[in-house]
TINUZA-393325 format. One line per 10 residues: number of its first residue (from 1); their letters; for each residue z negated, x negated, y negated of C-alpha. Coordinates in steps of 0.05 Angstrom, whole numbers, plus 5000, padded with zeros to 4 digits. Example, Ala and Ser with C-alpha at 12.3 -4.5 7.8 and 13.67 -1.06 7.14 Angstrom:
BEGIN
1 = as = 4844 4754 5090 | 4857 4727 5021
***
This chain:
BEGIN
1 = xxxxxxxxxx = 8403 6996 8327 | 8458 7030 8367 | 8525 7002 8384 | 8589 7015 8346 | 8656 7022 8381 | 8663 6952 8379 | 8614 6896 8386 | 8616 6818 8381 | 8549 6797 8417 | 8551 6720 8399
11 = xxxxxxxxxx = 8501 6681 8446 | 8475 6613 8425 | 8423 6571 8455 | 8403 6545 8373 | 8420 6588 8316 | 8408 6554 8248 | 8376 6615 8200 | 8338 6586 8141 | 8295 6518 8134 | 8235 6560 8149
21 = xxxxxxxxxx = 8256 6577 8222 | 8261 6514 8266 | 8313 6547 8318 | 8368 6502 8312 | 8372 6422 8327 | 8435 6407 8292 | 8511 6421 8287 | 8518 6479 8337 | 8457 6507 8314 | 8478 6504 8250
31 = xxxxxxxxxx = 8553 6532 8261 | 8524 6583 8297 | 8484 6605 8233 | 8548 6598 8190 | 8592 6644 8239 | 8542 6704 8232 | 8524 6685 8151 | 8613 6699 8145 | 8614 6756 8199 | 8564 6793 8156
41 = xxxxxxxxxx = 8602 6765 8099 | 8669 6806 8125 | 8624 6861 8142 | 8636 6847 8217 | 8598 6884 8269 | 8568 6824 8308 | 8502 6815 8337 | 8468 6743 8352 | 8436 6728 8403 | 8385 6667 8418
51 = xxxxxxxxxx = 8316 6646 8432 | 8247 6645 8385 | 8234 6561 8403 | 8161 6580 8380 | 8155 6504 8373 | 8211 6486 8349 | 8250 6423 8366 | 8219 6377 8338 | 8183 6347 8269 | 8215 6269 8259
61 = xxxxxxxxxx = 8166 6213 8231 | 8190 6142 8220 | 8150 6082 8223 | 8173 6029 8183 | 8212 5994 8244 | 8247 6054 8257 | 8190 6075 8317 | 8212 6153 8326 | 8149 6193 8348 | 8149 6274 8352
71 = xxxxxxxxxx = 8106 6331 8341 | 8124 6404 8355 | 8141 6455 8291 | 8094 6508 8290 | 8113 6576 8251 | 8101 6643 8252 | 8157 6696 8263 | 8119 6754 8237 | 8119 6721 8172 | 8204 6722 8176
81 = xxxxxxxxxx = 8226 6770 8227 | 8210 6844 8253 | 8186 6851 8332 | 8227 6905 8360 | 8191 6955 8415 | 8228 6941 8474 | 8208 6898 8525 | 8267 6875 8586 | 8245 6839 8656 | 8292 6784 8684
91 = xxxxxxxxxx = 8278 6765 8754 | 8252 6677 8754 | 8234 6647 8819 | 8216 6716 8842 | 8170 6740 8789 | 8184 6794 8733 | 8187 6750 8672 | 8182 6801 8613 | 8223 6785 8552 | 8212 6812 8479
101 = xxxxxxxxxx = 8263 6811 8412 | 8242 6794 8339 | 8306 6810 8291 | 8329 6770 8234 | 8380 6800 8185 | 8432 6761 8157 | 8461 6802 8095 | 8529 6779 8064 | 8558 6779 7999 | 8597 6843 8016
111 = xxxxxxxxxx = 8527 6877 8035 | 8543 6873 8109 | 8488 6862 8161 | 8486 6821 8227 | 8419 6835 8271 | 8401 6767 8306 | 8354 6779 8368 | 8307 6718 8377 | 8286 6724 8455 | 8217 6709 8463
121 = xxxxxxxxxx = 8170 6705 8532 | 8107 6693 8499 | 8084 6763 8523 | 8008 6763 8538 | 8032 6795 8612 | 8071 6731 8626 | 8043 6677 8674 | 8025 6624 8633 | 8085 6578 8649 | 8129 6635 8644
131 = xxxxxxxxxx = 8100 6649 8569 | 8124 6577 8546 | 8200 6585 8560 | 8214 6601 8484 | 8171 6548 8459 | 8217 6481 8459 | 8292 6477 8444 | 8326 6429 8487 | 8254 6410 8518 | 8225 6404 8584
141 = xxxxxxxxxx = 8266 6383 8645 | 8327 6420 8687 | 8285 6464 8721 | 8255 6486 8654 | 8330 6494 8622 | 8356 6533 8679 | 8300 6583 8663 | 8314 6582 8595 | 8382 6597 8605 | 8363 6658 8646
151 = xxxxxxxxxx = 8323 6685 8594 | 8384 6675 8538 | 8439 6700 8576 | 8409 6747 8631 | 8351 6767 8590 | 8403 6778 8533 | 8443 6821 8567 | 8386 6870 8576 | 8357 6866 8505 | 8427 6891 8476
161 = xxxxxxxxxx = 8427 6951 8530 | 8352 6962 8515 | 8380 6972 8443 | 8435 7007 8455 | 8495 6956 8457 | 8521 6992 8522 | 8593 7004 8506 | 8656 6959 8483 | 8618 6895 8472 | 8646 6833 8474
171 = xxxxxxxxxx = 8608 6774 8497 | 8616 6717 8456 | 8588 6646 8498 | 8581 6585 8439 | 8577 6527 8498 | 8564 6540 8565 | 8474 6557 8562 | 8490 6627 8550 | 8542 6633 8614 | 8494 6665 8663
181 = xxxxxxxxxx = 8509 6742 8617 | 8571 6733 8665 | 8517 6748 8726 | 8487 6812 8689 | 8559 6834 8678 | 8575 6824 8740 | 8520 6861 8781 | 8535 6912 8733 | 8607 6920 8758 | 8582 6920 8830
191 = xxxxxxxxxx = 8535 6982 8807 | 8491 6963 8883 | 8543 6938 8917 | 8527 6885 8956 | 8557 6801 8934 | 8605 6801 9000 | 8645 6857 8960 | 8659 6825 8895 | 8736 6829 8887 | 8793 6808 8838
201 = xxxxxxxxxx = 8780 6870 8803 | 8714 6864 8789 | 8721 6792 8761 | 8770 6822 8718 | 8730 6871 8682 | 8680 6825 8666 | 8731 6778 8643 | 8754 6829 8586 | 8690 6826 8553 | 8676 6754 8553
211 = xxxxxxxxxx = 8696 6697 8502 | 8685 6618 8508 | 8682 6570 8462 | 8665 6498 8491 | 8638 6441 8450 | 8617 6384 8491 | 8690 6329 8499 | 8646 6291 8553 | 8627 6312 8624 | 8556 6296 8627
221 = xxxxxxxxxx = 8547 6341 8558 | 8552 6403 8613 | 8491 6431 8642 | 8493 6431 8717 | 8437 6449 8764 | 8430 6433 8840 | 8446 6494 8882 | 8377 6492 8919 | 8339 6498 8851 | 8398 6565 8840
231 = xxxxxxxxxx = 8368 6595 8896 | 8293 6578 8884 | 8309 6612 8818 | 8354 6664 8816 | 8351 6683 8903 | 8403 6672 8950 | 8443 6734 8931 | 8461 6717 8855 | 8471 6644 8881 | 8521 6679 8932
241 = xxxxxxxxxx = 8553 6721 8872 | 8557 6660 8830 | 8593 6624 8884 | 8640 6681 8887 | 8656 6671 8825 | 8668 6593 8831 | 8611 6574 8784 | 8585 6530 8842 | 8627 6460 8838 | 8606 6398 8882
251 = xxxxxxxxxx = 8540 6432 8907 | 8513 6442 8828 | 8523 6508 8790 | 8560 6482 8734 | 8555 6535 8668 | 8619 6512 8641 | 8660 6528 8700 | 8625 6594 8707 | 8644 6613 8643 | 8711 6582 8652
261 = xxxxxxxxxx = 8727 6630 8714 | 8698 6697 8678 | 8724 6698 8608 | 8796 6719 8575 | 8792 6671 8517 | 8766 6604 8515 | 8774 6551 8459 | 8765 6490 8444 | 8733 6466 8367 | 8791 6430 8341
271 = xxxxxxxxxx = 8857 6416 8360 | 8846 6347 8393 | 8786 6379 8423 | 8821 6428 8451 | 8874 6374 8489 | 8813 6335 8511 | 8789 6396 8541 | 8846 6416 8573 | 8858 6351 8609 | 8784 6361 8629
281 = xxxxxxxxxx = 8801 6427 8658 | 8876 6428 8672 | 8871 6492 8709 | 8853 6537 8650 | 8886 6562 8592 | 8845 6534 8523 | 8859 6553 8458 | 8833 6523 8398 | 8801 6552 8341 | 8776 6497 8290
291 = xxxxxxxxxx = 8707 6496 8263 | 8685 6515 8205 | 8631 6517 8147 | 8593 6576 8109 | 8628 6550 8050 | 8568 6590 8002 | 8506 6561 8042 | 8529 6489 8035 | 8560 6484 7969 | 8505 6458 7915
301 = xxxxxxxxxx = 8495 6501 7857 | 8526 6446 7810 | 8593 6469 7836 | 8574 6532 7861 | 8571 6545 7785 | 8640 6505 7765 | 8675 6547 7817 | 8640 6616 7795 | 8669 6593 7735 | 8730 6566 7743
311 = xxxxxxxxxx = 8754 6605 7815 | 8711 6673 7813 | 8735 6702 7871 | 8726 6638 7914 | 8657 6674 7949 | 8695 6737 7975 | 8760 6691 7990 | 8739 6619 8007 | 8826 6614 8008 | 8810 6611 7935
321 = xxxxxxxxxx = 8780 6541 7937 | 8855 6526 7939 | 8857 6539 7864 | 8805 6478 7848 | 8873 6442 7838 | 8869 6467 7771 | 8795 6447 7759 | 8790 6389 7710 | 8770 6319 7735 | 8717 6312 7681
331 = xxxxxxxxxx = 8685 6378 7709 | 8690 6355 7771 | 8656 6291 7765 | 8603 6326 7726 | 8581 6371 7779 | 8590 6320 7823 | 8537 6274 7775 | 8492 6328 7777 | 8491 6336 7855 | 8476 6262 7855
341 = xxxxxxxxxx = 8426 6254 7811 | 8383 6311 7846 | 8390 6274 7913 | 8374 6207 7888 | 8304 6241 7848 | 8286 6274 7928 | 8303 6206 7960 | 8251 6169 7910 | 8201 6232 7930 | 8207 6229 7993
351 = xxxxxxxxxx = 8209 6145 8006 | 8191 6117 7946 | 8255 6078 7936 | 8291 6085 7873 | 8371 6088 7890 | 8422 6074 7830 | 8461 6125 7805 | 8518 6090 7782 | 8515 6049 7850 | 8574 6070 7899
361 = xxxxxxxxxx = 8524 6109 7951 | 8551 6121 8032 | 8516 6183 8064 | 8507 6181 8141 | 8471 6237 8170 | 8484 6258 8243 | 8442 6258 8317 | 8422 6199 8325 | 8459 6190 8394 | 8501 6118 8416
371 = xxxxxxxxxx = 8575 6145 8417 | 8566 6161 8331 | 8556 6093 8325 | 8507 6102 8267 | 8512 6021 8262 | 8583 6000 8260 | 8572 5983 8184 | 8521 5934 8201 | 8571 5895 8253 | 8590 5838 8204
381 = xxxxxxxxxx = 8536 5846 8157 | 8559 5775 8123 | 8630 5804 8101 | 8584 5879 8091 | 8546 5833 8030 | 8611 5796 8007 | 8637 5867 7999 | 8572 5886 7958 | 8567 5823 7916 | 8649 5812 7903
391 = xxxxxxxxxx = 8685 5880 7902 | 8619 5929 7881 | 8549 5940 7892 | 8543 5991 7943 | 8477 6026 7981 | 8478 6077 8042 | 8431 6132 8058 | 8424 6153 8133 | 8393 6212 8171 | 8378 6242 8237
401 = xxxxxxxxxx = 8339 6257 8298 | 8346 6219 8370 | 8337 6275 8414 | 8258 6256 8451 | 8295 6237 8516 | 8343 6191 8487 | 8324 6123 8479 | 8395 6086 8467 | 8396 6147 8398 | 8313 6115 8389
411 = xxxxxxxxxx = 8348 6046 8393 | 8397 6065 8344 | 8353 6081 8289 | 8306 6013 8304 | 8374 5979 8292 | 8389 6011 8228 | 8311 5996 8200 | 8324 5920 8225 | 8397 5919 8188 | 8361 5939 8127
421 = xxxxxxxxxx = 8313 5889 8125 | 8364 5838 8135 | 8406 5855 8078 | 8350 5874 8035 | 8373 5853 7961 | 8444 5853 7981 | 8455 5918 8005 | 8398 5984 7992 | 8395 6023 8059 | 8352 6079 8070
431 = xxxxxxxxxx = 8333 6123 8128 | 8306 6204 8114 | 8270 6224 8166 | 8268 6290 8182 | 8335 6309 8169 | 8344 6385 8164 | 8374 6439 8129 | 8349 6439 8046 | 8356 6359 8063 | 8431 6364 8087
441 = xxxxxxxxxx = 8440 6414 8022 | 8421 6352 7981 | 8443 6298 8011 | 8518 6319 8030 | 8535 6334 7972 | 8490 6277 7929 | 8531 6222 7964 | 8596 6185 7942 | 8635 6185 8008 | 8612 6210 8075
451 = xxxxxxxxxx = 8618 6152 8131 | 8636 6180 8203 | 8655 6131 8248 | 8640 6163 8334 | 8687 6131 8389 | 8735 6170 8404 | 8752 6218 8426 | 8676 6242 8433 | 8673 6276 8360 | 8690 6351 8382
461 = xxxxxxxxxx = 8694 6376 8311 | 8640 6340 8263 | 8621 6405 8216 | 8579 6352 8167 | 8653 6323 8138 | 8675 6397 8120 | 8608 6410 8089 | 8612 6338 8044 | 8693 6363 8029 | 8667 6434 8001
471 = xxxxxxxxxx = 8621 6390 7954 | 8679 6341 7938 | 8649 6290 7967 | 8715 6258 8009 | 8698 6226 8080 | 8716 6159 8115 | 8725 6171 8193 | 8752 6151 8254 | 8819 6199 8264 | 8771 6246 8307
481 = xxxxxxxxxx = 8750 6319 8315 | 8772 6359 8251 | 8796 6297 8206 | 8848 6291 8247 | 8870 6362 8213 | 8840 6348 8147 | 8854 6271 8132 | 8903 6255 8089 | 8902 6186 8066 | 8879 6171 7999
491 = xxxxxxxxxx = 8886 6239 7986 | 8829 6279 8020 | 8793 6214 8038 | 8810 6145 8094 | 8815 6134 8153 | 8780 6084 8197 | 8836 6049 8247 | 8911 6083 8250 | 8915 6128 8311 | 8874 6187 8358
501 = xxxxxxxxxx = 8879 6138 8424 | 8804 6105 8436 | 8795 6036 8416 | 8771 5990 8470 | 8743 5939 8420 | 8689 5960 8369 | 8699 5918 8327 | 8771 5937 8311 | 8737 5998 8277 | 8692 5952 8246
511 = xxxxxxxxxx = 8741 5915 8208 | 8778 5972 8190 | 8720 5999 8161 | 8706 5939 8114 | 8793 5931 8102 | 8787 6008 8073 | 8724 5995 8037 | 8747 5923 8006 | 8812 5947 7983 | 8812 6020 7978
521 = xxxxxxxxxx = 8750 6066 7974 | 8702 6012 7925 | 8767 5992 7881 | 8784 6070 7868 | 8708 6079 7851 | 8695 6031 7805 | 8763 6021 7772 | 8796 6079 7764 | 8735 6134 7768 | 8783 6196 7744
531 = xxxxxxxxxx = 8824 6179 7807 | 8767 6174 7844 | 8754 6247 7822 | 8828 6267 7838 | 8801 6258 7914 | 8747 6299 7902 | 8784 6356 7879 | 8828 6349 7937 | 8772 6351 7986 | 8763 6418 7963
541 = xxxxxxxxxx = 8815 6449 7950 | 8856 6413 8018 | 8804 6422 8076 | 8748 6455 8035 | 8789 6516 8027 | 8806 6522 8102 | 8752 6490 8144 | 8709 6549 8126 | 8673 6597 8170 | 8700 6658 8136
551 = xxxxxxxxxx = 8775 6625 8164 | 8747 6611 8229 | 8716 6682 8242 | 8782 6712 8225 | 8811 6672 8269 | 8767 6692 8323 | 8779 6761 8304 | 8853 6761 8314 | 8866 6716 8368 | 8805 6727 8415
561 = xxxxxxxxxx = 8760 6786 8401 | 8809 6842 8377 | 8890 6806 8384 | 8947 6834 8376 | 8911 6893 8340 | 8932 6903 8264 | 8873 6940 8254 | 8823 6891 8273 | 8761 6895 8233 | 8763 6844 8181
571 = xxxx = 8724 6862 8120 | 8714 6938 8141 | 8657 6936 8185 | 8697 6955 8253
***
């Protein structure tokens, strides 16, 4: 495993590989898979780079109020990944924490390979603590995340020169965990020198090989830690070095702002992302590069088939998709029967409850966090059960995990169980617990519309819309994120309210949400079902043709990791 002349090291606190391999907690996890499943696709030479999370985040279970309780995942890597023989220190609270690498191969449809290095500390050398900081994604407490984030970006850093990624690599940061590679880099480029000598010059070589993409729209979605824990961690001299490089803000090393300060190209995840960014930090330049899907992992075979069919060289080309204009509406509706019927027969295995397939069905599946607003359907349940019993039956399907620590997302799914039983025999709702990746396969594309309804403007992108448009399944959202770019009403899908500018009354969504449901969506649906189709096939071949990974990725390539170059490596393996 040796380095070519050019190599995209992409770091990512959650990677999303297969079901089997709990590494990933939702969307960036899961975009994170996607990017390296279309770099190997273009035969890209990229390397990913995260941690093993021997436990996981977390297993879901449900009570029947809604009660979230957890248990960790437990899996084996040697039954999915190779152990590689090196073995790297990083330096934590002034021990030698040693740090080991299992690879995973992603292989595309081109035959290309991307190697993705799964840190782990569970070495039997290890103080015990030490040992458990690749157990738990996203657990533990600060002082526990600032270690982790050692071992990902510092501890990275010395796994890819351990294997031989030494020269030309670019550093690739998806969200600010990964920013402390800067500090490696950095004390690289000082070769001994002491922190009192960092210069211009030197922040300027590290900025060449760094890249930034930023997902969080809010400021308390940024990790921060208090400069006294810095130093208990990392000594006084890297805390001096990351000062230099004006990582420290307000007394707190904040990772965003580090990253910020030492990288050549940042972006933001969609174009109103990217404004909300840059009024957050008006002093940097922020590009945006909108998010994508891996348009083969998250289309359902039903029209994975149709398009094979119909659009062979869709796979290679997702631009293809473009060409589902020309797919019939009967075929189209037929796949899309298909994908429905198969997620209404797992939703009867999995709960019991037998959903109707001819019954207009709403899919909701997101974290479980306050700003989605998982409930805002449930606001006037009254006029919710007019809607049901006067314009057509209706019945909604939700999933999604409320992160351990957060009690308002816990809240949120007690809500939804109590909404339930209130309109029980008006309205069918149903909650899937343990939503995850084979589920999501099912149940995005199973679904009749896809409800996404966050305040704004807190949506950065919202990857599950793109995945339900691939599917043609068309979505009905708040003008957020990547709808913004992809909505076009009555045409790709509706819109809940008229503008981007946050709504200071919720319950202006609210009724916006029934209006469009009342007089649009449920109408369409039950009246004129070969119109109802036409959306589908515009889902696809409108937004699922270009909210794709395989765009995104050669996006990347040409505007942040190779630009200006006409011979940037797309497709040829660099």
């Amino acid at each position: 495993m040796t380095s070519t002349p050019q190599t995209i090291a992409y770091f990512s606190m959650e990677i999303c590989l297969e079901q089997a391999i709990p590494t990933y907690s939702g969307g960036l996890g899961v975009l994170a898979g996607d990017t390296l499943r279309s770099a190997a696709d273009l035969d890209l030479p990229f390397v990913g780079i995260t941690l093993l999370h021997r436990k996981g985040y977390f297993r879901q279970h449900l009570d029947g109020e809604g009660q979230q309780t957890e248990a960790p995942v437990e899996w084996n890597p040697q039954e999915r990944m190779e152990l590689l023989p090196p073995t790297v220190t990083v330096r934590i609270a002034g021990r030698e924490v040693r740090v080991r690498a299992w690879k995973y191969t992603i292989r595309g449809v081109t035959g290309g390979e991307v190697p993705v290095l799964l840190l782990d500390t569970g070495v039997p050398e290890n103080e015990a603590w030490d040992q458990t900081l690749t157990d738990q994604l996203y657990g533990g407490d600060n002082y526990y995340r600032l270690c982790q984030e050692v071992v990902l970006g510092m501890g990275g850093a010395e796994m890819l020169a351990a294997l031989g990624y030494t020269e030309r690599v670019t550093h690739h940061m998806n969200e600010g965990h990964a920013s402390l590679v800067t500090l490696t880099l950095l004390e690289r480029q000082l070769a001994g020198r002491p922190s009192s000598e960092v210069g211009e010059a030197d922040f300027d070589e590290v900025e060449k090989r760094c890249v930034f993409t930023t997902h969080t729209p809010v400021p308390a979605g940024h990790d921060k830690f208090p400069s006294d824990m810095v130093r208990q961690v990392l000594g006084d001299e890297r805390h001096a070095l990351l000062e230099k490089a004006q990582g420290v803000h307000e007394g707190q090393l904040n990772m965003t702002h580090l990253a910020l300060h030492l990288t050549r190209f940042v972006n933001g995840v969609a174009m109103r992302h990217r404004d909300v960014s840059k009024g957050m930090f008006p002093n940097f330049p922020i590009n945006s590069v909108t998010n994508g899907v891996h348009a083969v992992t998250w289309t359902h075979p039903a029209f994975r088939e149709l398009f094979d069919r119909r659009i062979p060289e869709w796979r290679h080309d997702n631009n293809y998709l473009r060409y589902a204009v020309g797919i019939p509406l009967t075929e189209i509706a037929e796949a899309h029967d298909r994908c429905k019927a198969e997620f209404i027969a797992e939703v009867q295995r999995r709960t019991n409850v037998a959903l109707d397939p001819a019954v207009f069905t709403i899919g909701f599946a997101r974290r479980a966090t306050p700003y989605k607003r998982a409930d805002l359907i449930f606001s006037d349940p009254e006029w919710l059960a007019r809607i049901a019993r006067e314009v057509g039956p209706l019945q909604i399907v939700y999933g999604g995990k409320a992160h351990p620590h957060d009690g308002g997302g816990k809240e949120l799914i007690r809500r939804i169980h109590e909404a339930a039983r209130r309109l029980e025999g008006q309205v069918r709702v149903v909650y899937l617990e343990n939503y995850e990746m084979n589920l999501a396969q099912l149940m995005v594309p199973g679904v009749d519309v896809w409800l996404n309804n966050p305040m704004k403007p807190l949506e950065a992108s919202g990857t599950s819309g793109m995945k339900a448009a691939i599917n043609g399944v068309p979505q009905l959202s708040v003008l957020d994120g990547w709808w913004i770019e992809g909505h076009v009403e009555g045409v790709t899908g509706w819109s809940i309210g008229s503008g981007i500018e946050p709504e200071s009354d919720p319950m202006i969504d609210a009724k916006d949400l029934y209006l469009k449901l009342e007089r649009a969506v449920l109408p369409l649906y039950y009246g004129l079902p070969m119109a109802y189709a036409e959306v589908r096939r515009h889902a696809i071949a409108i937004n699922g043709s270009f909210f794709n990974t395989q765009r995104m990725v050669e996006q990347y390539v040409r505007n942040a990791y190779w630009p200006g170059k006409a011979g940037a490596p797309l497709g040829g393996g660099g």
